[in-house]
MARMIFI-535416 format. One line per 4 residues: number of its first residue (from 1); for each residue x, y, z of N, C-alpha, C. Coordinates in Angstrom, 1 decimal, padded with zeros to 4 digits, m for minus. Example, Ala and Ser with C-alpha at 12.3 -4.5 7.8 and 13.67 -1.06 7.14 Angstrom:
BEGIN
1) 013.2,m005.7,007.8,012.3,m004.5,007.8,013.2,m003.3,007.8 ~ 012.8,m002.2,007.1,013.7,m001.1,007.1,012.9,000.0,007.9
//
This chain:
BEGIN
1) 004.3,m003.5,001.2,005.0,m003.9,000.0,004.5,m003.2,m001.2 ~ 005.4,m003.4,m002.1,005.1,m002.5,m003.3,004.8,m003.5,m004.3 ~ 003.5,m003.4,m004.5,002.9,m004.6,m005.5,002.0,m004.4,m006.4 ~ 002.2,m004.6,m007.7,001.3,m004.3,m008.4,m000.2,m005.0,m008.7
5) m001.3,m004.3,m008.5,m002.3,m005.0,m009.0,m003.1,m004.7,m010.3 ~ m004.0,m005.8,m011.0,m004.3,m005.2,m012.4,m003.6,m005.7,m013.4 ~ m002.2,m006.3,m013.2,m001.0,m007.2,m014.1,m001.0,m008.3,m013.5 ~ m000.7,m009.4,m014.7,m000.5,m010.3,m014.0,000.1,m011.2,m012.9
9) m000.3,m012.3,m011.9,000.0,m012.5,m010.9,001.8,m012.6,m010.9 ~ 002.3,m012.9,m012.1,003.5,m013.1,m012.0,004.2,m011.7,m011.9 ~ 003.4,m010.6,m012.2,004.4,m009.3,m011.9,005.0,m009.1,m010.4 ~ 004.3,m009.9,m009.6,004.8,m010.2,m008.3,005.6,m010.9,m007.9
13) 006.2,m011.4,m008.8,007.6,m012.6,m008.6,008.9,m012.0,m008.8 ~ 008.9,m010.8,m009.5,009.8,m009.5,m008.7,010.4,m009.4,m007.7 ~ 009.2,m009.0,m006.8,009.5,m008.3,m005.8,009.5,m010.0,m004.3 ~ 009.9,m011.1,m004.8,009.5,m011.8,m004.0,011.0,m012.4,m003.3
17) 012.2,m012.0,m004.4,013.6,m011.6,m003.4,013.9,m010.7,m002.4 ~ 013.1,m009.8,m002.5,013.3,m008.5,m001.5,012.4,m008.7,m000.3 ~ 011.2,m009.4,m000.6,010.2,m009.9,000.7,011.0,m011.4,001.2 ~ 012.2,m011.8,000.7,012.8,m012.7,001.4,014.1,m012.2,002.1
21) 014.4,m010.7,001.8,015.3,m010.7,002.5,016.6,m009.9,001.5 ~ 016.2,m010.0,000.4,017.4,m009.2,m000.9,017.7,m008.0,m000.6 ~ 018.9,m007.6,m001.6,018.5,m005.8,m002.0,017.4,m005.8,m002.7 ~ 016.8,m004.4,m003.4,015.9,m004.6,m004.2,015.6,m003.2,m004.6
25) 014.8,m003.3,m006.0,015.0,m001.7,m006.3,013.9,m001.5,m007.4 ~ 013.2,m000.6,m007.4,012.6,m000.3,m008.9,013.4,000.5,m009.8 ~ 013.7,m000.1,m010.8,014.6,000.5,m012.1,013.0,001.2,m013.4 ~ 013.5,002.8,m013.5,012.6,003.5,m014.3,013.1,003.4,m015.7
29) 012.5,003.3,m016.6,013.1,003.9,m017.9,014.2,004.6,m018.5 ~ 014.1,005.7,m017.6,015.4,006.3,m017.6,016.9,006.1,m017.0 ~ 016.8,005.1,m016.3,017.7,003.8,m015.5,018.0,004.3,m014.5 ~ 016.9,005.5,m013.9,016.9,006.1,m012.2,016.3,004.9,m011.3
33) 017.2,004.0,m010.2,016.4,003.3,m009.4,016.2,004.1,m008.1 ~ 015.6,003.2,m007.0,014.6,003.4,m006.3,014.7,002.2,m005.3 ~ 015.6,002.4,m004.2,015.6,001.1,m003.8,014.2,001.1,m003.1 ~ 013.9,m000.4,m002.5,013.0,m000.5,m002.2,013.3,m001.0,m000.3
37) 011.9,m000.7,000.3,012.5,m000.6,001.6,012.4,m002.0,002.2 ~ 013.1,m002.4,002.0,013.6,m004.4,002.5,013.0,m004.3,003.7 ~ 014.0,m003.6,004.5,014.3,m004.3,005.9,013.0,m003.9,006.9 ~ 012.3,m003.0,006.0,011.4,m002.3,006.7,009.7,m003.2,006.7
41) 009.8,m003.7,005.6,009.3,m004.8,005.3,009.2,m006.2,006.2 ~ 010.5,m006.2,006.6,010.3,m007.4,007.3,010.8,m007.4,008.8 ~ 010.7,m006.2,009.2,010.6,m005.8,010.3,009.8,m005.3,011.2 ~ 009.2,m005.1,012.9,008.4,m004.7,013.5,007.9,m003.6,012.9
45) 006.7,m003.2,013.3,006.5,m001.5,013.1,007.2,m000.7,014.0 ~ 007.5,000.2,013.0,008.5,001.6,014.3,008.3,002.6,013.3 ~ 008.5,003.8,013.6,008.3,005.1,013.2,007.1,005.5,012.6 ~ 007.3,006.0,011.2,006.1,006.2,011.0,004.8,005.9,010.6
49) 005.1,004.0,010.6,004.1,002.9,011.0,003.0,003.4,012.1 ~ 003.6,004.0,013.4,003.2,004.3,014.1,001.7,005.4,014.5 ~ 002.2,006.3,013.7,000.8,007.1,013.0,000.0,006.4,012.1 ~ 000.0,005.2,011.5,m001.0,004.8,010.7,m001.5,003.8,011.8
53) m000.9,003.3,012.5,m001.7,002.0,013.2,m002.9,003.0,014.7 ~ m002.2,004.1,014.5,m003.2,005.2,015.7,m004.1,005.5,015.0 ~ m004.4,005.6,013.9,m005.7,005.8,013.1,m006.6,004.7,012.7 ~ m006.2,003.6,012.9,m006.7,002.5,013.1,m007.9,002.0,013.9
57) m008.7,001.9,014.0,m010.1,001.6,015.4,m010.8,000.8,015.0 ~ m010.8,000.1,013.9,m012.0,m000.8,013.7,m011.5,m002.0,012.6 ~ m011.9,m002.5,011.9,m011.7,m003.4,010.7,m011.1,m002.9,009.9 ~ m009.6,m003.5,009.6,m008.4,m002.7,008.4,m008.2,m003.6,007.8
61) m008.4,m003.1,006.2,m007.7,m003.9,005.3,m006.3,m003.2,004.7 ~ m005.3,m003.8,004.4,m003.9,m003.9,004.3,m003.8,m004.1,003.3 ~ m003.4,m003.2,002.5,m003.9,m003.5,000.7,m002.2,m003.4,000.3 ~ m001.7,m004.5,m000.3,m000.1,m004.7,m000.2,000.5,m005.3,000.8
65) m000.2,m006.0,001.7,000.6,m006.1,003.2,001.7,m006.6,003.3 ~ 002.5,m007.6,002.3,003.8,m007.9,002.3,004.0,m009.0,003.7 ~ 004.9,m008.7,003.8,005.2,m009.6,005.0,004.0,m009.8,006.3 ~ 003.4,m008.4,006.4,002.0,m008.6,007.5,002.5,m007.7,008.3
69) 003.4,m007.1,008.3,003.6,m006.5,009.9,003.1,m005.6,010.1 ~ 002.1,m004.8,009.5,001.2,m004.2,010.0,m000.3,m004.5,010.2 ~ m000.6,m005.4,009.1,m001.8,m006.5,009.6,m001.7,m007.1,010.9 ~ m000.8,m008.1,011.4,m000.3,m008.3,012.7,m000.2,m007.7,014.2
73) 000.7,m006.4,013.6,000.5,m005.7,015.0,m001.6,m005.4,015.0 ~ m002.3,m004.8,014.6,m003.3,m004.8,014.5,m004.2,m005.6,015.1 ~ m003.5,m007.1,014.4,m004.3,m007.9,015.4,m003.5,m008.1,016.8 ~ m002.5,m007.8,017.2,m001.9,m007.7,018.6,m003.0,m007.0,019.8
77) m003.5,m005.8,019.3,m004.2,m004.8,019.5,m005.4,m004.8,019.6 ~ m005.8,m006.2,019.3,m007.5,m006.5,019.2,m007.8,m006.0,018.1 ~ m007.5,m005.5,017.0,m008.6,m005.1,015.8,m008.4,m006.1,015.0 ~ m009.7,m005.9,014.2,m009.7,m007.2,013.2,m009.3,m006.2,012.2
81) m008.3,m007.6,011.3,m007.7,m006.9,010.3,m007.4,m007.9,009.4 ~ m007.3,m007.6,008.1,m006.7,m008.7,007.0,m005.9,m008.1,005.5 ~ m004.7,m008.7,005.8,m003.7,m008.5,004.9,m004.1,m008.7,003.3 ~ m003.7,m007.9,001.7,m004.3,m008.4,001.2,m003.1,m008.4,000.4
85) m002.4,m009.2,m000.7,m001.3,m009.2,m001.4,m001.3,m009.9,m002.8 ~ m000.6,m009.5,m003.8,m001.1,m010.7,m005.2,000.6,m011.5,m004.8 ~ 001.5,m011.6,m004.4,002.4,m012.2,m004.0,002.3,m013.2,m003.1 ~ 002.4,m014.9,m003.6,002.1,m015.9,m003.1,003.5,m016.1,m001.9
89) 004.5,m015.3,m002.1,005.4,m015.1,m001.1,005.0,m014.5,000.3 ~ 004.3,m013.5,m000.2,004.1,m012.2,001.0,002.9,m012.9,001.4 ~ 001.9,m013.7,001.0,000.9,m014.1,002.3,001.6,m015.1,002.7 ~ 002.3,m016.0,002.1,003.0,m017.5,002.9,003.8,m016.7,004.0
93) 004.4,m015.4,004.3,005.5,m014.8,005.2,004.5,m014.0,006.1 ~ 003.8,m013.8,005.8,002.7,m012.9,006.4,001.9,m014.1,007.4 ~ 000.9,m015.5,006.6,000.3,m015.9,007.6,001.2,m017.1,008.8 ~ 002.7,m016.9,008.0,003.9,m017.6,008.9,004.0,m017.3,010.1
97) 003.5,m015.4,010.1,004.3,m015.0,011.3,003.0,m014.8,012.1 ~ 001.7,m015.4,011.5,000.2,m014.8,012.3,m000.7,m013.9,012.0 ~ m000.2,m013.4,010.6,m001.3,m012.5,010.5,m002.1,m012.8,009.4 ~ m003.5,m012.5,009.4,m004.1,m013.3,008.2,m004.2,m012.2,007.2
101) m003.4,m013.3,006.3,m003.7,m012.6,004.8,m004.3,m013.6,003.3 ~ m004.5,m012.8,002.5,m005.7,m013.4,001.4,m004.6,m013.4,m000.1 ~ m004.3,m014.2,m000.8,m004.1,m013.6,m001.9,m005.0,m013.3,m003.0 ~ m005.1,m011.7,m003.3,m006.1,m011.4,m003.8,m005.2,m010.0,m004.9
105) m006.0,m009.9,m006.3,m006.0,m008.3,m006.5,m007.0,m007.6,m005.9 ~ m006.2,m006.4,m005.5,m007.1,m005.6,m004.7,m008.9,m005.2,m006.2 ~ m008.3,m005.4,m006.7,m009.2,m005.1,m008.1,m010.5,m005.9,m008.3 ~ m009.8,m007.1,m007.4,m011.0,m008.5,m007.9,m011.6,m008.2,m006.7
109) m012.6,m009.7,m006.5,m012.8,m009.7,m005.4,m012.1,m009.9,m003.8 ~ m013.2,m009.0,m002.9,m012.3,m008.6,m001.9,m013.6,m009.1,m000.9 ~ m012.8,m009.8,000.5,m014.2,m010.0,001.5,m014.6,m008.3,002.1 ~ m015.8,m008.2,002.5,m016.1,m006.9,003.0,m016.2,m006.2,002.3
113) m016.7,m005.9,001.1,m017.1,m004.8,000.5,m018.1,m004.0,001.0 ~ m017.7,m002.5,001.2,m018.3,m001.3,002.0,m018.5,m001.7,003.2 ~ m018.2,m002.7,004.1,m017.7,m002.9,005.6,m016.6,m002.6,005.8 ~ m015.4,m002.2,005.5,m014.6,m001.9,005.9,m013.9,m000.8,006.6
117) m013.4,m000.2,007.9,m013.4,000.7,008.6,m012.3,001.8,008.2 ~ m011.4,001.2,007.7,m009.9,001.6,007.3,m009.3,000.9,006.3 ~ m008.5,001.2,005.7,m007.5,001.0,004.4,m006.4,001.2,004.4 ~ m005.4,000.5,004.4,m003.9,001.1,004.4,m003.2,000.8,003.4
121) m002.6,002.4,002.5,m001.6,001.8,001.3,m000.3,002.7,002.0 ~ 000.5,001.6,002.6,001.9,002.2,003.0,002.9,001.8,002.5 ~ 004.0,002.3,002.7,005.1,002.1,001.8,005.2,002.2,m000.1 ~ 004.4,003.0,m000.4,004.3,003.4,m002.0,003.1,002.7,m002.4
125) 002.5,002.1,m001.6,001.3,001.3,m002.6,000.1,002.0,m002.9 ~ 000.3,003.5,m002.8,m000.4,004.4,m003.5,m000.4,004.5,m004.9 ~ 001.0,003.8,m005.5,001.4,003.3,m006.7,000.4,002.2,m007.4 ~ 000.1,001.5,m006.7,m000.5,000.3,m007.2,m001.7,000.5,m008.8
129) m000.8,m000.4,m009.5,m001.5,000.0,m010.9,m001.2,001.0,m011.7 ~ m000.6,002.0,m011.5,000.0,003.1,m011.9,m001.1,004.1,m012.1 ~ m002.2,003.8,m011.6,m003.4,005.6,m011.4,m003.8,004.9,m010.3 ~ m003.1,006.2,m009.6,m004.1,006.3,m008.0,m005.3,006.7,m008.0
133) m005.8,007.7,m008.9,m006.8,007.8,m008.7,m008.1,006.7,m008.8 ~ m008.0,005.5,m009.9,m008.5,004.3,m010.2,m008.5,003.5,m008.3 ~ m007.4,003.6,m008.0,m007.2,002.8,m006.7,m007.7,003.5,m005.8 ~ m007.7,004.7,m005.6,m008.6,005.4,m004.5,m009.8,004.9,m004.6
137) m010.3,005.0,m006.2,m011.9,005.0,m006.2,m012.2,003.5,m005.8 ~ m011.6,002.5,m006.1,m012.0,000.9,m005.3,m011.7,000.8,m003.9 ~ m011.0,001.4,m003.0,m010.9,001.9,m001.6,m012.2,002.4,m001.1 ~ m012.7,003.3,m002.0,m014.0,004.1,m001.4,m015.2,003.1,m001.8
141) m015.1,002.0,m003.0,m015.8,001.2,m002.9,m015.6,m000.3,m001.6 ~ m014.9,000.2,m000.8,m014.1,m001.7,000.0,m014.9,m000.5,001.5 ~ m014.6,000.6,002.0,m014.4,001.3,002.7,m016.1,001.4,003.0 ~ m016.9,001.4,004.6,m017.8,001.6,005.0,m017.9,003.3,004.7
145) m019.3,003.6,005.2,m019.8,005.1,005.2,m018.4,005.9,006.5 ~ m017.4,007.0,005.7,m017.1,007.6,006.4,m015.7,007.1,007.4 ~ m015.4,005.9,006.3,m014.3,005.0,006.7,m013.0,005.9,006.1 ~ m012.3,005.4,006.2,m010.7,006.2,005.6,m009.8,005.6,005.4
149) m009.2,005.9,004.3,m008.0,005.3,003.5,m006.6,006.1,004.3 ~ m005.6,005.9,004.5,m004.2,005.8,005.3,m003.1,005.6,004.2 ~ m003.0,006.3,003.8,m002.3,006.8,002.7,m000.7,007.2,003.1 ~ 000.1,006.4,002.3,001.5,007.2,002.4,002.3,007.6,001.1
153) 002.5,008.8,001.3,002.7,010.0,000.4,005.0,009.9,000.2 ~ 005.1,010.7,m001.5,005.9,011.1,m001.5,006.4,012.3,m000.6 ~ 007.0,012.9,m000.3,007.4,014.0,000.0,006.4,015.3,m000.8 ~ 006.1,016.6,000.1,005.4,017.6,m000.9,007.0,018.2,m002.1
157) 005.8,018.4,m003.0,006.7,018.8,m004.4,007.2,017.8,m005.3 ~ 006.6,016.3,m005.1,006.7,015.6,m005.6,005.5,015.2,m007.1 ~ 004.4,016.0,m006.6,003.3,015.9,m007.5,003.2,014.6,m007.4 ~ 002.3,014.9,m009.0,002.0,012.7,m008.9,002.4,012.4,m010.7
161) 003.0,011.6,m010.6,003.9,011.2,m011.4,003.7,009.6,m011.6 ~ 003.4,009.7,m013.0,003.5,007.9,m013.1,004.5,007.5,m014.6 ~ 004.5,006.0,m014.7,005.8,006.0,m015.0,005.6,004.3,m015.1 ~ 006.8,003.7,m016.2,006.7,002.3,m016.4,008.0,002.2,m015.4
165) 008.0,000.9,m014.4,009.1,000.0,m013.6,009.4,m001.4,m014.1 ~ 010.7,m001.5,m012.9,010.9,m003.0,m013.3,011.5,m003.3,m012.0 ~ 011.4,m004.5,m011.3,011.4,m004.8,m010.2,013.3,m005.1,m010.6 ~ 014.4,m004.6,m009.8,015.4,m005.0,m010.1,016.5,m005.5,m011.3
169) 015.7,m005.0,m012.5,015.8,m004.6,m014.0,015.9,m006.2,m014.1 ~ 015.3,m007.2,m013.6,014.7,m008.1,m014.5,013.3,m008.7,m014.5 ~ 012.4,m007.7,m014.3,011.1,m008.6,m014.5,010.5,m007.6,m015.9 ~ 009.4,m007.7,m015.9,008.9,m006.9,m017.0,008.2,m005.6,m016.7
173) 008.2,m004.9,m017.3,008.3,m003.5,m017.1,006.6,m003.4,m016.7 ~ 006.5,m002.5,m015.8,004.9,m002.4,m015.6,004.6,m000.9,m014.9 ~ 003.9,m000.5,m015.0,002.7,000.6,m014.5,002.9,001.0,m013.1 ~ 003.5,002.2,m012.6,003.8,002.6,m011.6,003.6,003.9,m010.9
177) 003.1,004.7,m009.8,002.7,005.7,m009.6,003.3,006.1,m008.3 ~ 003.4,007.6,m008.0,003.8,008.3,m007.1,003.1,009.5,m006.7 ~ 003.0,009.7,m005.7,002.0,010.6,m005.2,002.2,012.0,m004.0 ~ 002.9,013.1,m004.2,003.6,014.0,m003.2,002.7,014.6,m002.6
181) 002.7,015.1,m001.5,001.5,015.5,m000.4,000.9,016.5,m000.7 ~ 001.5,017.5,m002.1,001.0,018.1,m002.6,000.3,017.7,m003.3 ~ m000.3,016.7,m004.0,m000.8,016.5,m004.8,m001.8,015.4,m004.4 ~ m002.1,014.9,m003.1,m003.5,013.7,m002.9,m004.2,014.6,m002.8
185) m004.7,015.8,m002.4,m005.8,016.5,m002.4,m006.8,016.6,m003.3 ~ m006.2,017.0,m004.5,m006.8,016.7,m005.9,m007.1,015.5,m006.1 ~ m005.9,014.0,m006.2,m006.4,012.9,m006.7,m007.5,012.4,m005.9 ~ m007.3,012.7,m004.2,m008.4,012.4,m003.9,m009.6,012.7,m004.2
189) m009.9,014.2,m004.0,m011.2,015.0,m004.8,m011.9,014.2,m005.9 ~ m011.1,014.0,m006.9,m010.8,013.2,m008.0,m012.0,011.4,m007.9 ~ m011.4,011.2,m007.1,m011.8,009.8,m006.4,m013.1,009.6,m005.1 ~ m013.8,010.9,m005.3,m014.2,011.3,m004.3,m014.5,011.1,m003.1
193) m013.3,011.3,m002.9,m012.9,010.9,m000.9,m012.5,012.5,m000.5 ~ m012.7,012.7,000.8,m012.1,014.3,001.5,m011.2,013.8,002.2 ~ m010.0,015.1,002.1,m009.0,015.2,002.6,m009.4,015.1,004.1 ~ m008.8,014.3,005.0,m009.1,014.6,006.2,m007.2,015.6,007.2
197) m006.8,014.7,006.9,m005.1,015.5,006.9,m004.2,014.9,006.4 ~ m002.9,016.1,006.1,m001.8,015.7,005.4,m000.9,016.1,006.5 ~ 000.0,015.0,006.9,001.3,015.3,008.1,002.4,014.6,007.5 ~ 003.9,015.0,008.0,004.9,014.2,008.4,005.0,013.9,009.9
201) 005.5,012.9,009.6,005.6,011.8,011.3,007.2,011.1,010.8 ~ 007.9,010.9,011.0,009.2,010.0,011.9,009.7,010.2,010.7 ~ 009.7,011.3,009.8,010.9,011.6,008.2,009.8,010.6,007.3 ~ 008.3,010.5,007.2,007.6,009.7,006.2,006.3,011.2,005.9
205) 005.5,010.7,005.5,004.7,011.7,004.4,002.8,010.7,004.6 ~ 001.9,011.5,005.1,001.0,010.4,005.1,m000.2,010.8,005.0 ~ m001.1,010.7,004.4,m002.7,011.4,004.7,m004.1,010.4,004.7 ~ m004.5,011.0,005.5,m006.2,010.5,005.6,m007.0,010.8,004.8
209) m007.7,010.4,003.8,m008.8,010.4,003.1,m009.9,009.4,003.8 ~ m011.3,010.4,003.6,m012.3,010.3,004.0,m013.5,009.7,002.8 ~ m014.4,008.4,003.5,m014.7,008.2,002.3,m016.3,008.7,002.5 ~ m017.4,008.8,001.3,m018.6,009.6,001.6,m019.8,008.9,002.4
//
């Protein structure tokens, strides 16, 4: 889920028709939207879910988890894992369906600091806050020696581009970021994490960063 952290808890009351099931969309400034991916949200993992949960081997935290369905399958699979969301919606739907999640900003406190094996920001929550590079660098603080962040990317030639939203042009406008596969190399570096790889899998965009 696409969720901001760093803004208030209510910036997440947005996005809390689309985690029930709405249309839903980020409206920019320039009044370009963006729908947002509903169904995918509250559906199994399939496609290119599928590459991030194979990089998975140990303790994942789920930074945005939304509905859980990737926290979940995880735990299907025997890994310990825990959902993290500021959306009092998306953990009530998340620990509905079994998977454990926390309402937390990723910013505040978090359980497992530098224990953690993996990190996943899918579905745009590379956005989260509107500087990725800020969010990388608390990943590499959440993230054990050598753990890795699971990143999913705009398309390359997208650069990184940030920008004020609004959840379906009626919440309040907030802090938003985008990140093209051309361009985590740098923010990583940035954040000092190493690139480990940049691929496409199932028409999605995704990279591994390494943390030191």
């Amino acid at each position: 889920m696409n969720v901001l952290a760093c803004e208030p808890i209510g910036t997440a009351n947005g996005f809390e028709p689309a985690l029930l099931g709405q249309r839903g969309w980020l409206e920019l400034a320039t009044g370009e939207r963006i729908d947002l991916p509903v169904q995918r949200w509250r559906s199994a993992p399939g496609g290119g879910d599928r590459l991030l949960l194979r990089h998975c081997a140990g303790p994942t935290l789920d930074v945005g988890c939304g509905p859980g369905r990737l926290t979940l399958e995880l735990v299907r699979r025997g890994q310990l894992a825990l959902g993290v969301d500021i959306s009092a919606v998306a953990v009530r739907l998340a620990l509905a369906r079994g998977a454990p999640a926390i309402r937390r900003d990723i910013f505040a406190s978090v359980p497992g600091v530098g224990r953690w094996r993996h990190a996943l920001l899918a579905d745009g929550n590379i956005g989260i806050g509107g500087d990725p590079v800020r969010l990388l660098r608390r990943l590499s603080e959440l993230l054990a020696p050598a753990g890795t962040a699971l990143v999913e990317l705009e398309p390359p030639g997208a650069g990184l581009r940030r920008d004020r939203v609004r959840v379906g042009g009626g919440t309040a406008w907030f802090a938003w970021a985008w990140v093209g596969a051309d361009a985590i190399e740098a923010a990583a570096r940035r954040a000092a994490l190493r690139t480990g790889w940049v691929r496409q899998y199932a028409g999605r965009w995704f990279a591994e960063l390494v943390a030191p």
